[in-house]
C-alpha positions in Angstrom: -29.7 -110.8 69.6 -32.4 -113.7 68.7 -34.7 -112.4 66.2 -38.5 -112.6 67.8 -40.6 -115.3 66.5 -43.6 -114.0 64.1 -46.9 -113.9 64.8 -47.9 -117.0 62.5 -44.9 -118.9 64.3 -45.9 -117.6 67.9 -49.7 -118.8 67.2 -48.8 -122.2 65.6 -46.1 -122.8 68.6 -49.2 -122.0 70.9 -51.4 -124.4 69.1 -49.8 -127.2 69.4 -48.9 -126.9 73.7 -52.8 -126.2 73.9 -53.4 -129.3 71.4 -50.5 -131.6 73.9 -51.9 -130.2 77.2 -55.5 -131.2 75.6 -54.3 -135.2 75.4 -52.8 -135.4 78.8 -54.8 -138.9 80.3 -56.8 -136.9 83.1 -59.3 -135.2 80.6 -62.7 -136.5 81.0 -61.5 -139.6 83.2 -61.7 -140.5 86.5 -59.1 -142.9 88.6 -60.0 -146.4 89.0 -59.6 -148.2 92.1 -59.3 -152.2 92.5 -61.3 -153.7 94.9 -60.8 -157.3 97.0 -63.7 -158.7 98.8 -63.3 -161.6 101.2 -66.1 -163.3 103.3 -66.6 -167.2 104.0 -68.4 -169.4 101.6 -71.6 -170.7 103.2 -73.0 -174.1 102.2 -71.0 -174.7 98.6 -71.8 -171.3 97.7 -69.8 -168.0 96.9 -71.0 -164.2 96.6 -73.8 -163.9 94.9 -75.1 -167.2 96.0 -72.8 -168.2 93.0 -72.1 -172.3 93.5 -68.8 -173.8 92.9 -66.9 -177.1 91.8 -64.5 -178.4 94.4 -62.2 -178.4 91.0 -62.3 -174.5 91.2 -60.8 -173.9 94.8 -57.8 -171.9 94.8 -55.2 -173.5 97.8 -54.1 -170.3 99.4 -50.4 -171.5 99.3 -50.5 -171.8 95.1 -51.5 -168.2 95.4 -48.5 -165.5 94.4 -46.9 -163.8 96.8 -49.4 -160.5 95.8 -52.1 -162.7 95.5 -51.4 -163.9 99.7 -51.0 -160.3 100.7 -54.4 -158.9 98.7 -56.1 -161.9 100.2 -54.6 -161.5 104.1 -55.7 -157.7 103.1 -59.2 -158.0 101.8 -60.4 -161.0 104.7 -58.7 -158.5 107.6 -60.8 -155.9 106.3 -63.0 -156.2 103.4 -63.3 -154.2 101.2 -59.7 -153.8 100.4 -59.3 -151.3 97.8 -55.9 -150.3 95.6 -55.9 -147.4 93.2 -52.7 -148.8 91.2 -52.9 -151.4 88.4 -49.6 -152.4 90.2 -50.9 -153.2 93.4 -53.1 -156.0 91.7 -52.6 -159.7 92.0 -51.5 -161.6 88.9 -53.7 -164.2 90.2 -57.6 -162.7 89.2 -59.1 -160.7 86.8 -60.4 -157.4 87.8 -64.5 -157.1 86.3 -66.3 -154.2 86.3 -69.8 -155.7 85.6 -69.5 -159.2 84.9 -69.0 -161.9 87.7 -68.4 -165.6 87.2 -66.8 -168.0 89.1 -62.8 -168.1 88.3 -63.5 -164.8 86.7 -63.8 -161.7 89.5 -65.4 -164.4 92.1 -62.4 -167.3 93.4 -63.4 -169.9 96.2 -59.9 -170.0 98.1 -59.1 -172.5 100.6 -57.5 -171.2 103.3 -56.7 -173.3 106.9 -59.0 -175.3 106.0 -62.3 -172.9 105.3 -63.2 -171.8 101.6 -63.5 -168.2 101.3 -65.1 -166.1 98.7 -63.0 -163.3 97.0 -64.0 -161.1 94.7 -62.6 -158.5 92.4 -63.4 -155.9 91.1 -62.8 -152.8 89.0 -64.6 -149.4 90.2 -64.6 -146.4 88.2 -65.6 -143.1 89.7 -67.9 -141.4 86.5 -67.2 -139.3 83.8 -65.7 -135.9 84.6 -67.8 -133.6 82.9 -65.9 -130.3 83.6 -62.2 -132.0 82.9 -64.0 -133.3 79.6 -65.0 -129.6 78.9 -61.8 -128.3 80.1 -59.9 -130.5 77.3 -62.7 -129.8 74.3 -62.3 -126.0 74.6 -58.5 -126.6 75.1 -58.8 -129.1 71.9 -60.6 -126.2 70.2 -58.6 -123.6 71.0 -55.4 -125.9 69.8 -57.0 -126.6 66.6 -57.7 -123.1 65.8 -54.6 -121.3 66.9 -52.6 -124.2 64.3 -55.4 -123.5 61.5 -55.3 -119.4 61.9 -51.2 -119.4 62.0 -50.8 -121.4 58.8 -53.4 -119.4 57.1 -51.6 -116.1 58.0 -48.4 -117.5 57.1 -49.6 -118.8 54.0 -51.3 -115.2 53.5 -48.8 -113.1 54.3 -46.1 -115.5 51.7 -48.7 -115.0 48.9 -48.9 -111.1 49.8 -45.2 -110.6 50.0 -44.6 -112.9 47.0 -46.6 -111.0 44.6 -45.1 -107.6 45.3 
């Protein structure tokens, strides 16, 4: 027969699930998704009305193998949006508010025509109630550890001194 766990044991065990569930990485986040932009450059200028050397073309074919499938993607039908870090091109950085040419914002050449692509980073918010949901459950963690030792220190000093 296994002996049944004690009630300090039982509340520190429960503790620390509440205080592992608590860091799992959806609390308070929200996905992110990776969008790719594509339109022509018009007139030596990219989104934004950014302007660019002829030194900072990208040649289509120099591109990765993921960086020619995002851009066939994204100039097919723009916005063309990921959710998986994985699904990125090595090629560009992904910005969430900063855009600069050769960072988030690439002239490419392709058959002959410069294009503009942009990247970019999108975050959905803050999650307010899966924030709450892991501060109670932090909370709750913390307490169950802190009241478990105490009664187990407690009930050693009470049993010690008889």
């Amino acid at each position: 027969m296994v002996p049944r766990p004690t009630l300090p044991t039982a509340l520190i065990g429960v503790g620390l699930a509440l205080l592992l569930v608590s860091t799992a990485p959806s609390t308070g986040t929200t996905d992110t998704d990776y969008a790719h932009h594509v339109e022509p450059a018009e007139n030596g200028a990219l989104a934004y009305g950014l302007e660019y050397d002829e030194s900072d073309v990208l040649a289509y074919e120099n591109l990765s193998v993921r960086g020619q499938q995002v851009f066939d993607r994204a100039r097919a039908d723009s916005p063309y949006v990921v959710e998986n870090e994985s699904a990125t091109a090595p090629d560009f950085s992904y910005t969430s508010d900063n855009v600069a040419v050769g960072e988030g914002l690439y002239p490419v050449r392709y058959e002959g025509e410069v294009y503009s692509l942009r990247t970019e980073r999108e975050s959905g918010g803050f999650n307010a109630a899966a924030w709450l949901v892991g501060l109670v459950t932090r909370g709750l963690g913390v307490v169950c550890v802190v009241a478990g030792l105490v009664l187990a220190g407690w009930r050693r000093y009470r049993y010690s001194s008889d």
